[in-house]
C-alpha positions as CSV (number, residue, x, y, z in Angstrom):
1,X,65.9,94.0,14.5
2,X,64.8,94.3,10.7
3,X,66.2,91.6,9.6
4,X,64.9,89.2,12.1
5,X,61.5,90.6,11.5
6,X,62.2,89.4,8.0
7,X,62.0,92.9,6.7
8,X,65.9,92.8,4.6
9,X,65.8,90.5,1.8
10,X,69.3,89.4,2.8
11,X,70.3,86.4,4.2
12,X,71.6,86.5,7.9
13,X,75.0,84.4,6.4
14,X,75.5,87.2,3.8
15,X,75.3,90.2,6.4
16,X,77.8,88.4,8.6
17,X,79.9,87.6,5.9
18,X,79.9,91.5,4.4
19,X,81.1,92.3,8.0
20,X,83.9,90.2,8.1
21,X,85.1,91.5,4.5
22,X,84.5,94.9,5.8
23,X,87.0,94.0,8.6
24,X,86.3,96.9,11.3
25,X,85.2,95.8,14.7
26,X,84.1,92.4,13.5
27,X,83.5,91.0,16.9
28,X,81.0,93.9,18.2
29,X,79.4,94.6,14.7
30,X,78.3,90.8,14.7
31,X,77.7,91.1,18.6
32,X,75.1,94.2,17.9
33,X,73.6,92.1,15.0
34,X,72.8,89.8,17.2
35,X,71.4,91.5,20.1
36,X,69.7,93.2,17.6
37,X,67.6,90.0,16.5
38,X,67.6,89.3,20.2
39,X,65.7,92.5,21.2
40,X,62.8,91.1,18.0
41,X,62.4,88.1,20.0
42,X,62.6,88.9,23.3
43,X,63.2,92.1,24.9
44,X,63.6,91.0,28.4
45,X,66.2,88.7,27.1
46,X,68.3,91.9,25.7
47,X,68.2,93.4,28.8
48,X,69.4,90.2,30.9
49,X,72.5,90.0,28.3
50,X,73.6,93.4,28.5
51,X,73.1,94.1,31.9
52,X,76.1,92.8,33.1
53,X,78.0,95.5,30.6
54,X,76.6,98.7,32.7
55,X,79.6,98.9,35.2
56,X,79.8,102.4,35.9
57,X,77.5,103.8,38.5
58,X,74.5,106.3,37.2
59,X,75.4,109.8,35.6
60,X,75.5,112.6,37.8
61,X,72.1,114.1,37.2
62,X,72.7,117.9,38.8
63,X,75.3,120.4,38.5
64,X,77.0,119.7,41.9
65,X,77.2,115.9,40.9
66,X,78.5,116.4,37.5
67,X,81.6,118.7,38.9
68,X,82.1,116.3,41.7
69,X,82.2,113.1,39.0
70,X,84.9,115.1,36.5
71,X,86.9,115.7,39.9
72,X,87.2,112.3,40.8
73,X,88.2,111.5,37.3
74,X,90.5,114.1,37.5
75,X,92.2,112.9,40.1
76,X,92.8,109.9,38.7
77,X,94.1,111.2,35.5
78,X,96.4,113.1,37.5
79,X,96.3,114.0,40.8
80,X,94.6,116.1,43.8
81,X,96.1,119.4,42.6
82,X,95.5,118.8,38.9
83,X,91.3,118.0,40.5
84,X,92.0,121.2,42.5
85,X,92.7,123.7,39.5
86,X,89.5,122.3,38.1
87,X,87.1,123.0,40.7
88,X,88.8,126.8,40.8
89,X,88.1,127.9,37.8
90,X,84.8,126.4,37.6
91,X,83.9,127.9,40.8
92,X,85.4,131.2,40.0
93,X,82.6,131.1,36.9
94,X,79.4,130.0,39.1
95,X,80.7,133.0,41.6
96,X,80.9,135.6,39.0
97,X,77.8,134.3,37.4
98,X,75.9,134.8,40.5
99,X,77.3,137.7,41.2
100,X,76.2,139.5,37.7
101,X,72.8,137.1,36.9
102,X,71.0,136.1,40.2
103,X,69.7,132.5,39.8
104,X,70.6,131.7,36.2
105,X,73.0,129.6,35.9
106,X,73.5,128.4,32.0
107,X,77.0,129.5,32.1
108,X,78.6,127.1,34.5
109,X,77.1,123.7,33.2
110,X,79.6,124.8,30.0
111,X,82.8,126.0,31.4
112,X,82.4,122.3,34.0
113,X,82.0,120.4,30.9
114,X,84.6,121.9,28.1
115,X,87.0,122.9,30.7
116,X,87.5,119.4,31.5
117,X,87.7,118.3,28.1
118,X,90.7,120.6,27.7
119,X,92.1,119.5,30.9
120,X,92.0,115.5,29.9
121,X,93.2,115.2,27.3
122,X,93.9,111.6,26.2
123,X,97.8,111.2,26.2
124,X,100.2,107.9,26.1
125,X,99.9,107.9,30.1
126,X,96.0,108.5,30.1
127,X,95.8,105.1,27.5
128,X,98.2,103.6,29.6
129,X,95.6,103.7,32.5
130,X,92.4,103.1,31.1
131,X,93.9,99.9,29.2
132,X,95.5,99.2,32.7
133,X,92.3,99.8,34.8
134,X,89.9,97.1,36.3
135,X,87.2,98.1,34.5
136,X,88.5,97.2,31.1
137,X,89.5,93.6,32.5
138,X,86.1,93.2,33.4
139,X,84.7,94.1,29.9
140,X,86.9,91.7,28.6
141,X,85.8,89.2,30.7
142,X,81.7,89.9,30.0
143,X,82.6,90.0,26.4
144,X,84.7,87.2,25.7
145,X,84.8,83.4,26.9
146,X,87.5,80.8,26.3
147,X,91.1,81.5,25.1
148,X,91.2,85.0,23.2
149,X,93.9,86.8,22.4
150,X,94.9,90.8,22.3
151,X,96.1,93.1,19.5
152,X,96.7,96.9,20.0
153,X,96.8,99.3,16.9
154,X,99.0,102.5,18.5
155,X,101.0,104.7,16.6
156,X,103.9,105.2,19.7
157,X,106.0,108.3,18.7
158,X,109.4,106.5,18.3
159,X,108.2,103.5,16.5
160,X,105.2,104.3,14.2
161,X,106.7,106.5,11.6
162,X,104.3,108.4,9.4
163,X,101.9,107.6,6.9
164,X,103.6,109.1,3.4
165,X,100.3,109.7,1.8
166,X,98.1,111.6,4.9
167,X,101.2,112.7,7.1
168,X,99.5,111.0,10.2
169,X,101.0,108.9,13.0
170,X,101.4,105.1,11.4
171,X,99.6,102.6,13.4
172,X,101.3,99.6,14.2
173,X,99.8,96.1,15.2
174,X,101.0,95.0,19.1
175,X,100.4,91.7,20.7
176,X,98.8,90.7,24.3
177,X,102.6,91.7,25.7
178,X,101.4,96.0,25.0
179,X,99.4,95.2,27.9
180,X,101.8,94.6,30.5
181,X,104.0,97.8,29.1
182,X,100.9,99.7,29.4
183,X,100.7,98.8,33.2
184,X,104.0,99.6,33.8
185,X,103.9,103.1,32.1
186,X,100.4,104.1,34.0
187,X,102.0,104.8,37.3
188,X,104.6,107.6,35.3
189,X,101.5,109.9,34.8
190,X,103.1,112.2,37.5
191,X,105.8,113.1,34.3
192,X,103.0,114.5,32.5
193,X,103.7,117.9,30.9
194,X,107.3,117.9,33.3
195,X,110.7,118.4,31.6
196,X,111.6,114.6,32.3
197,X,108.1,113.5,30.1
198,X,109.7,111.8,27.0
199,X,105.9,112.6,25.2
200,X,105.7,115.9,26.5
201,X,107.7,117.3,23.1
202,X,105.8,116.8,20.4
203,X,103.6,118.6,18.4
204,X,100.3,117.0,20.0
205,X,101.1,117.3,23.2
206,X,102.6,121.0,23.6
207,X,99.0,122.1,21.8
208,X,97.2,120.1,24.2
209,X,99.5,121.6,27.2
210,X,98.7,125.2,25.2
211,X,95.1,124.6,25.2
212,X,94.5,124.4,28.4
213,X,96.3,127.9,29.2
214,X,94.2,129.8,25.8
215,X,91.3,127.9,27.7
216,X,91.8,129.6,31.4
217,X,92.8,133.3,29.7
218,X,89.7,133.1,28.1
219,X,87.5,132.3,30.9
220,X,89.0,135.3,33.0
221,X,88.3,137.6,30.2
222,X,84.9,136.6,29.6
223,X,84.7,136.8,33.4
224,X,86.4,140.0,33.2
225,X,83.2,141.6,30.7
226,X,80.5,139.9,32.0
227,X,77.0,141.7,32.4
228,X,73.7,141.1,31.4
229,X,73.6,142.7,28.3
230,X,76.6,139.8,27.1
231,X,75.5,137.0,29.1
232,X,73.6,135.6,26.5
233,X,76.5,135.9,24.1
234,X,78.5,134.6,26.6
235,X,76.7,131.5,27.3
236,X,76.5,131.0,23.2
């Protein structure tokens, strides 16, 4: 926007070519520099070209939404039952809340939000579907026009190796092809966290898996305390 109001003694050449050399996200750095000098212009313009882009419908406003949205995402991370342990625990908290506080209700919004956090956490199987989804066929096709092709940086557990100098998973480049092996590892997600999950031994994953269980224990002992002499430092 500042540049285009002529307000950064750089040429517009120079700043796209200091993003290439920079070489991270090339293609939507130079894409918000753009709309950037778009919205200068024209406003109404910005909004017409990104418009498109807002696929998902609009963010649960209240409580009761919000816990009904991270259910239904639940569910399609998982399953019913995985949705299902969810909603307990987050009911269990808005009961005993009630229960000990009346109307306030600044405990619940926290335990809906973290404990779903915990509970989705973003495994090979959870990449597998997102990259697998429609949605993200659809962004490609808003974003990009012509030929184009597709490059994946993952760091898959047998193949990546680690980094000598950090200790970190190595990522490797994949072509277009990581695509289709995504889709055919999406529908496995019912492995998850099961004996027969090939991911389920590492490091990452068992404290992910562990998480969740420190995660419930400490809900029912906060639960267990509650009054309204610690509410306060319970909702902190």
């Amino acid at each position: 926007y500042a540049l285009q109001r002529g307000l950064v003694p750089v040429p517009v050449a120079a700043i796209e070519r200091a993003i290439e050399l920079n070489g991270t996200a090339v293609a939507t750095t130079k894409q918000t520099l753009a709309l950037g000098r778009l919205a200068s212009l024209d406003i109404d313009k910005l909004r017409e070209a990104i418009a498109p882009v807002r696929l998902e419908t609009d963010a649960p406003r209240t409580l009761d939404e919000l816990i009904e949205h991270r259910k239904k995402l639940l569910v399609d991370y998982q399953d019913e039952a995985y949705a299902s342990r969810y909603l307990d625990l987050v009911e269990r908290v808005r009961s005993r809340e009630r229960q000990s506080m009346g109307d306030r209700d600044e405990l619940t919004p926290p335990a809906a939000k973290y404990y779903f956090k915990v509970l989705a956490y973003k495994d090979e199987y959870e990449v597998a579907r997102l990259y697998s989804s429609p949605q993200f066929r659809r962004r490609l096709e808003l974003e990009f026009t012509g030929p184009y092709r597709l490059s994946f940086r993952m760091a898959p557990p047998l193949l990546g190796g680690r980094d000598p100098v950090t200790g970190e998973s190595r990522k490797r480049a994949f072509g277009g092809w990581m695509l289709w092996a995504l889709r055919a590892l999406a529908p496995f997600k019912f492995l998850r966290g099961t004996p027969f999950d090939p991911f389920a031994y590492s490091a990452d994953r068992r404290l992910e898996r562990g998480l969740i269980g420190e995660y419930e224990a400490f809900v029912a002992r906060a639960l267990g305390v509650l009054t309204p002499d610690n509410y306060e430092k319970a909702v902190g």
